[in-house]
C-alpha positions in Angstrom: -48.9 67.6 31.0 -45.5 65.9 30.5 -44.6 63.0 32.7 -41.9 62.8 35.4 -40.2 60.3 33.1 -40.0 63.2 30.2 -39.1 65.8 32.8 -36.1 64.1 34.5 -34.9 62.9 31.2 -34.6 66.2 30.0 -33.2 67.5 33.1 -30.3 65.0 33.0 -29.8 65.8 29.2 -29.1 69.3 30.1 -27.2 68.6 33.1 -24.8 66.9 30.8 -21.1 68.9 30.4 -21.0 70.3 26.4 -19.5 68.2 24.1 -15.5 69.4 24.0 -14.0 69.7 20.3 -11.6 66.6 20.2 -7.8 68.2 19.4 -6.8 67.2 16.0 -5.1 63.4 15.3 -1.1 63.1 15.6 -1.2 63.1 11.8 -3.3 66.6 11.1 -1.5 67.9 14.1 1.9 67.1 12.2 0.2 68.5 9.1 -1.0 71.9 11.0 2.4 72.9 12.4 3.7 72.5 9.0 1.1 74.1 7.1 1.6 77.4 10.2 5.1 77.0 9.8 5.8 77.8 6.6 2.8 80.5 6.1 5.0 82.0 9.2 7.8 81.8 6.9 5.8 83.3 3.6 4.7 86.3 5.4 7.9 87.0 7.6 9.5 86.9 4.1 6.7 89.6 2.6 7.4 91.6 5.6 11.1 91.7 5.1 10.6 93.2 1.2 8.3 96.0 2.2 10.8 97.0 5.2 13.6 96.3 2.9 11.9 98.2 0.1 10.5 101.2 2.3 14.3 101.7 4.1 15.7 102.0 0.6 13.0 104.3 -1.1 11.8 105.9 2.7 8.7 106.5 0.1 5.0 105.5 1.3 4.7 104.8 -2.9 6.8 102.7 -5.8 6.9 99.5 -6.5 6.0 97.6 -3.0 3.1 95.4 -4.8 5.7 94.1 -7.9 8.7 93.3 -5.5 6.1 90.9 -3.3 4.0 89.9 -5.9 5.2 86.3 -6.0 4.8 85.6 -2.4 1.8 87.7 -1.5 -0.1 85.4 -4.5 1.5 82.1 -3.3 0.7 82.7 0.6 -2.4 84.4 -0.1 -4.0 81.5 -2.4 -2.4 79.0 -0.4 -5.0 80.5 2.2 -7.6 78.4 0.4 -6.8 75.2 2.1 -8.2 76.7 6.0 -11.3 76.2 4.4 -10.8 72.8 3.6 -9.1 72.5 7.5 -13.0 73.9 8.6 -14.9 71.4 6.6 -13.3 68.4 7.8 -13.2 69.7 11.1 -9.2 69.5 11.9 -9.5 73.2 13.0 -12.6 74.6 15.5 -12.7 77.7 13.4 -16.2 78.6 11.7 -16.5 77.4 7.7 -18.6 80.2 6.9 -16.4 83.1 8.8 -13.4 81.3 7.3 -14.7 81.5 3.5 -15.8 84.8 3.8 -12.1 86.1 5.5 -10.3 84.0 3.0 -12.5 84.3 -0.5 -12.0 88.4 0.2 -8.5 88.7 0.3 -8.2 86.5 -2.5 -10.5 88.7 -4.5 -8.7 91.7 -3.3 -5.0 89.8 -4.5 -6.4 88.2 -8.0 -9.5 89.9 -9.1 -8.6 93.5 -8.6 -4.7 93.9 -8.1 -3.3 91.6 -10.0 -6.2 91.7 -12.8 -6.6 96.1 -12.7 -2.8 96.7 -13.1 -2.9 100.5 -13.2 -4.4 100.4 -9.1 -0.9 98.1 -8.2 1.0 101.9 -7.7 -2.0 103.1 -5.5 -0.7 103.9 -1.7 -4.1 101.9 -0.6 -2.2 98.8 -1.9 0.1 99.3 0.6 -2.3 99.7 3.4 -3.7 96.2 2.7 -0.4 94.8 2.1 0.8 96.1 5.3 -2.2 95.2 7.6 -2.3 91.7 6.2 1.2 90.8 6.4 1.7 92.3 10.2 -1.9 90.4 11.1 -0.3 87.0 9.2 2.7 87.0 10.8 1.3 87.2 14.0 -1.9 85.0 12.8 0.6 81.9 12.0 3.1 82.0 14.5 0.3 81.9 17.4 -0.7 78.7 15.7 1.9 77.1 15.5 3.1 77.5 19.2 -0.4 76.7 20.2 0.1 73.4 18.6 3.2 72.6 19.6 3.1 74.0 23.5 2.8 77.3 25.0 1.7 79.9 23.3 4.1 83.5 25.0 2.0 85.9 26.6 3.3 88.5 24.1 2.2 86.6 21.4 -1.2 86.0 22.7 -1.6 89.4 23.5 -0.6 90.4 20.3 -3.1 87.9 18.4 -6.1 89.2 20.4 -5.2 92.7 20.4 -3.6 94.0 17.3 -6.3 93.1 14.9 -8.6 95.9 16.8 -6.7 98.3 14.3 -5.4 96.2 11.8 -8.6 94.8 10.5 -10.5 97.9 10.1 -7.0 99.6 8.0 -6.6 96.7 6.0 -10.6 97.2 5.0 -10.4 100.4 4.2 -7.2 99.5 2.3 -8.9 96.5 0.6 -12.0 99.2 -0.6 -10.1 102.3 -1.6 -8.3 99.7 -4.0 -11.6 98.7 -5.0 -12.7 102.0 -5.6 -9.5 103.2 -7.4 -9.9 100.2 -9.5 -13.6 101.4 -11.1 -13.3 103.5 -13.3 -9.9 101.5 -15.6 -12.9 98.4 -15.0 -15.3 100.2 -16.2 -13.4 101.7 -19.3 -12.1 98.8 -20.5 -14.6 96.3 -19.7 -13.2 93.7 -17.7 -14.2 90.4 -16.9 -17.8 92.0 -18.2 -19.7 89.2 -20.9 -22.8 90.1 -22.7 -24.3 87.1 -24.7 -26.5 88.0 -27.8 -30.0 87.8 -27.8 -30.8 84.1 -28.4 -28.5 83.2 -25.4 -31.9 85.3 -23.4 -29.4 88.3 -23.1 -27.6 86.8 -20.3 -24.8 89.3 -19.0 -22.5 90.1 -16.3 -20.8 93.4 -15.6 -17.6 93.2 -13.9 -18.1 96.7 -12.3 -21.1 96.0 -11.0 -20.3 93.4 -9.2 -17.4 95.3 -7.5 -19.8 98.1 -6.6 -21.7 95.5 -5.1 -18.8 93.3 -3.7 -18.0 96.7 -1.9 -21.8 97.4 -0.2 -20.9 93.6 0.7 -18.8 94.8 3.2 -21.2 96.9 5.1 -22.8 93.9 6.8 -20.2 91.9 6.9 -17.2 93.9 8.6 -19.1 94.4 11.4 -20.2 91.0 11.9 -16.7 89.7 11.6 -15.1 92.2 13.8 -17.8 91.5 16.4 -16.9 88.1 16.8 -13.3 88.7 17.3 -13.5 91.2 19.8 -15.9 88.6 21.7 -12.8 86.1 21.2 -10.6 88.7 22.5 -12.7 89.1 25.0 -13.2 85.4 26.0 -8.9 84.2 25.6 -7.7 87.2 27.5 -10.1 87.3 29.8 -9.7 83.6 31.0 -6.2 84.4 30.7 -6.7 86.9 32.8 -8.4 84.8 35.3 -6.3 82.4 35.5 -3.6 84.2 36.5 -5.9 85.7 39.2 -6.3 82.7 40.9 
């Protein structure tokens, strides 16, 4: 039998309000609007090739991938460091959601388009291309007004909404190019090593591991979607509230 003592004591304990996150210092904050600010920048500038390049062509296929190459690899990579921001706790978002968002796309960008050059034509290139860069530009500039003041309704909406079709088109964008990529993989042996026998036979095939990079995806997207439409659901509906009352 536990002892009033024990029982009040945990009573109290869970009486207590949660712990709130503590906002990010005057130095990280400085750091974060920068950091959004010019990812803003990166993708608005991505977005401006592809509408430049499809008003020019008015062609859904060509050369969309080589004229944002540069940029897309830059802003992409450069993606790296919100992992870091996790870690060390300057942002509230998830490490493990964040790696597994970011390590994809860079995959997607390094280890299949830019390393399976005969895929860079496919139209699914486009798809991803399109899908991240509309989600980024979005993605950034709610940031950024978030840290430095009001975040517009539009935006918000937009934020919490759009990604309902964007994420599932820029996976199936992501995976087609996966897929078209298999067989030039497979031909040519990329990124596949197989050691000789006194090494114990130690190998690893490249196509393999996209086939199962791709089942990787099965568990994962809806997981990851999940979650944001519960964040949808939690920001606009407290908006929503609010507003109410």
């Amino acid at each position: 039998m536990r002892s009033p003592m024990y029982t009040k004591r945990t009573a109290t304990h869970r009486d207590l309000p949660p712990k709130k996150k503590r906002p990010p210092g005057s130095l990280a904050k400085a750091y974060l609007v920068l950091y959004n600010i010019l990812m803003t920048v990166g993708w608005l500038t991505i977005a401006m090739v592809l509408v430049r390049g499809y008003l020019v062509t008015r062609s859904y296929h060509g050369g969309y991938y080589h004229s944002v190459e540069t940029p897309l690899k830059v802003f992409q990579t450069a993606a790296v460091l919100e992992i870091l921001h996790s870690a060390v706790g300057i942002v509230p978002s998830s490490v493990a959601l964040t790696c597994v968002q970011v390590v994809s796309r860079v995959f997607v960008t390094w280890a299949v388009t830019h390393s399976v050059g005969e895929v860079q034509g496919e139209a699914s290139v486009l798809v991803f291309l399109t899908a991240w860069t509309v989600t980024e530009v979005i993605r950034y500039s709610y940031y950024t007004f978030s840290l430095v003041g009001r975040v517009p309704g539009l935006l918000k909406w937009a934020r919490y909404s759009l990604f309902v079709v964007l994420y599932p088109v820029g996976v199936a964008g992501e995976l087609l190019t996966m897929y078209r990529a298999l067989p030039y993989v497979q031909k040519t042996g990329l990124y596949s090593v197989a050691l000789p026998a006194e090494y114990f036979g130690v190998s690893f095939n490249y196509h393999s591991f996209l086939l199962v990079t791709m089942a990787s995806y099965v568990p994962l997207f809806p997981r990851l979607y999940l979650h944001m439409l519960q964040q949808r659901k939690k920001v606009l509906g407290l908006a929503k509230d609010h507003k109410v009352d």
